[in-house]
C-alpha positions as CSV (number, residue, x, y, z in Angstrom):
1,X,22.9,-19.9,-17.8
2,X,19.6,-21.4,-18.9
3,X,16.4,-19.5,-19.0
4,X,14.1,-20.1,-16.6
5,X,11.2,-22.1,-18.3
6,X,8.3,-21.2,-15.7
7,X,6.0,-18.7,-16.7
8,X,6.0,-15.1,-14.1
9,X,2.5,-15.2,-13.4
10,X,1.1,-11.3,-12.2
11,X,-2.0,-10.2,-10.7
12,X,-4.0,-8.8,-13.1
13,X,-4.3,-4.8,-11.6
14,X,-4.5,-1.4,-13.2
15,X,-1.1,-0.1,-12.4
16,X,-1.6,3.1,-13.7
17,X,-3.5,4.9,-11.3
18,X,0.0,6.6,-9.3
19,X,2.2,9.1,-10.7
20,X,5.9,8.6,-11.7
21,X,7.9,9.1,-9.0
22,X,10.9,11.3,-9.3
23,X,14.8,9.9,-8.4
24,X,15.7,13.8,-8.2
25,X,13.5,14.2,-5.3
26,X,14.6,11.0,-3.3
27,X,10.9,9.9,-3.6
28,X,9.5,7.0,-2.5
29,X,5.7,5.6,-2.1
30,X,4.7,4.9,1.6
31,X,1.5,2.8,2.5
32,X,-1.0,4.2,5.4
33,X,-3.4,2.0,6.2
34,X,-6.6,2.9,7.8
35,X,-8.2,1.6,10.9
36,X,-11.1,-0.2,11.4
37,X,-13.2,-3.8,11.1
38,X,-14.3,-2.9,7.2
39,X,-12.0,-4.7,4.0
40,X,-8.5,-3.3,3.6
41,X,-8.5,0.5,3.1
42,X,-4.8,2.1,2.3
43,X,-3.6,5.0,1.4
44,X,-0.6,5.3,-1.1
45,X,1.0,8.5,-0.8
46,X,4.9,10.0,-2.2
47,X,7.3,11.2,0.0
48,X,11.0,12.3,-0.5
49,X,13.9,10.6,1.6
50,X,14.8,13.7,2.2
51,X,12.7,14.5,4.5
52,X,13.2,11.3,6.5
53,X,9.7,10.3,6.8
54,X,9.2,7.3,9.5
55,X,8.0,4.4,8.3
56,X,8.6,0.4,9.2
57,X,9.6,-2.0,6.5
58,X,7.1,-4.9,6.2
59,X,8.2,-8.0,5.0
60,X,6.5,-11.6,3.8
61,X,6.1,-14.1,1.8
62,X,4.0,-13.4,-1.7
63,X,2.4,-17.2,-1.6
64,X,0.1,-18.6,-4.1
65,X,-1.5,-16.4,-6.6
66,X,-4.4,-18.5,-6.8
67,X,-6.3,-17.1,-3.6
68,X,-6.4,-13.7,-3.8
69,X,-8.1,-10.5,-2.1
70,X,-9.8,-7.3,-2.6
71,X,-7.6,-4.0,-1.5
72,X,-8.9,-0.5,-1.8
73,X,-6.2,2.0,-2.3
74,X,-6.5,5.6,-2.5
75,X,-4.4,7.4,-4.4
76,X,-2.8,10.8,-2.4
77,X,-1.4,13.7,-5.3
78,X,0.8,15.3,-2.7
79,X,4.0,14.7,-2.4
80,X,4.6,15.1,1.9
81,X,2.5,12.3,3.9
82,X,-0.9,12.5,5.2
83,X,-1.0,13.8,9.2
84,X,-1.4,10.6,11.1
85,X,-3.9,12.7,12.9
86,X,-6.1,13.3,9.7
87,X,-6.6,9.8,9.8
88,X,-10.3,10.0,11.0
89,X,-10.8,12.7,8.2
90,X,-10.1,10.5,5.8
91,X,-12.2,7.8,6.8
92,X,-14.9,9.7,7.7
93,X,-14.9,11.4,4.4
94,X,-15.2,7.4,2.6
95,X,-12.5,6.7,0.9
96,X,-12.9,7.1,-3.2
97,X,-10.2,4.4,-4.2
98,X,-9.6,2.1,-6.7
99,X,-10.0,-1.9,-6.5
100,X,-6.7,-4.1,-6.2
101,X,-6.1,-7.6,-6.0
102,X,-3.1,-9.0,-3.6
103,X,-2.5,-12.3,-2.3
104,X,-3.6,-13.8,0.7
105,X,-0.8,-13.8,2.4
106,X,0.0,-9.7,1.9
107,X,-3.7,-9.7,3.1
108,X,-2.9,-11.3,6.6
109,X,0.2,-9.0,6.8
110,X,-1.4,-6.1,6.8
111,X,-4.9,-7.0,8.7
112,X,-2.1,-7.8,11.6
113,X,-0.3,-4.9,11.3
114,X,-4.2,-3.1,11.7
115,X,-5.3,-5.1,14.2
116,X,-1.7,-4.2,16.0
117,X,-3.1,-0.5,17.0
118,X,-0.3,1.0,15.7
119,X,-0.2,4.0,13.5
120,X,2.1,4.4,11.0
121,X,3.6,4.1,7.5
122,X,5.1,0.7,5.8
């Protein structure tokens, strides 16, 4: 088979800002984001399979990585998801999270999934 000759183009982001996630826990990373009119604002937080968090799969097309977009992601230590209740909290409290880059087209698929009202992890 012959190698692909294309180059894998990435965006350039700090991926070293979550912690290792552990395959003895079931873990898996689960992606709140918070309400509101402002730029993106998620939340990134670990939770184990195990105890069957409920969370809807998101799916799209990456697109060009030529027009891309700010994200601000907070990174949650604990292992069992935020309360969708202490949702508010968190905003209210602003957010301290760290500058990412994503394509436009993740962009759009998570401003409608905002502008959708509903509450939930993807």
């Amino acid at each position: 088979m012959a190698e692909d000759p294309t180059p894998h183009r990435t965006i350039p982001n700090d991926y070293h800002h979550h912690h290792r996630l552990h395959s003895e826990r079931r873990e898996i990373r689960l992606l709140l984001i918070f309400p509101g009119d402002h730029e993106l604002v998620v939340s990134l937080v670990r939770s184990s399979l195990s105890s069957h968090p409920q969370y809807r799969a998101l799916s799209y097309c990456r697109g060009s990585l030529d027009e891309l977009k700010p994200l601000t992601v907070v990174f949650e230590d604990g292992v069992a998801p935020i309360s969708l209740g202490d949702i508010g909290e968190l905003c209210d409290a602003g957010p301290h999270g760290v500058m990412f880059q994503i394509t436009a087209n993740l962009n759009d698929a998570l401003v409608s999934f905002r502008r959708s009202k509903e509450r939930g992890y993807l």
